[in-house]
C-alpha positions in Angstrom: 0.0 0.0 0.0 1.5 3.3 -0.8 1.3 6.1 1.8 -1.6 9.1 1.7 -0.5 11.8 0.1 -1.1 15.5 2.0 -3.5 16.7 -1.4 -5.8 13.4 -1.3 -5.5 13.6 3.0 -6.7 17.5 2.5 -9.9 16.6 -0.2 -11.5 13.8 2.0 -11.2 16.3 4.9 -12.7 19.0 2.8 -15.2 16.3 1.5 -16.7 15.3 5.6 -16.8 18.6 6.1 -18.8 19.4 3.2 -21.2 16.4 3.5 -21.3 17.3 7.2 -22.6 20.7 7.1 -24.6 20.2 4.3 -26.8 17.6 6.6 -26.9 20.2 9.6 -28.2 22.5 6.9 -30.6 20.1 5.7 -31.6 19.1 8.9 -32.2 22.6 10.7 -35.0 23.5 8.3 -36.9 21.2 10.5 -35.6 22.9 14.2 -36.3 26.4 12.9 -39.1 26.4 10.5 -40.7 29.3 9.1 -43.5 30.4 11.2 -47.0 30.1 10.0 -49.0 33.2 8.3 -52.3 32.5 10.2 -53.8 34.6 12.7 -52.8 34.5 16.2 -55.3 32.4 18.3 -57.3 34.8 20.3 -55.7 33.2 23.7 -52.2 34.2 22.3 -53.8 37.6 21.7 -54.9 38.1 25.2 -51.2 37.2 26.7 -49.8 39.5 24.1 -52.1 42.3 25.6 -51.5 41.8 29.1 -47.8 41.2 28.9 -47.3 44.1 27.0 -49.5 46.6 29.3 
């Protein structure tokens, strides 16, 4: 077996790396979704109004 060269050592860091973040970035669409358009429901309303009075 010949030895690992520094050039091929340095693309299969580059390479985990890259599949690596590319799966946290996949992945934290689902922890921080985008929130919903729809109306408040009237109970969040009400602690909106006190807490803010």
């Amino acid at each position: 077996m010949k030895p690992i060269e520094t050039q091929e050592r340095v693309g299969a860091v580059a390479m985990a790396l890259g599949i690596t973040f590319s799966i946290v970035w996949a992945l934290s669409s689902y922890a921080y979704a985008k929130p919903t358009e729809t109306e408040l429901p009237p109970a969040a309303k009400l602690v909106a109004v006190k807490s803010c009075s």
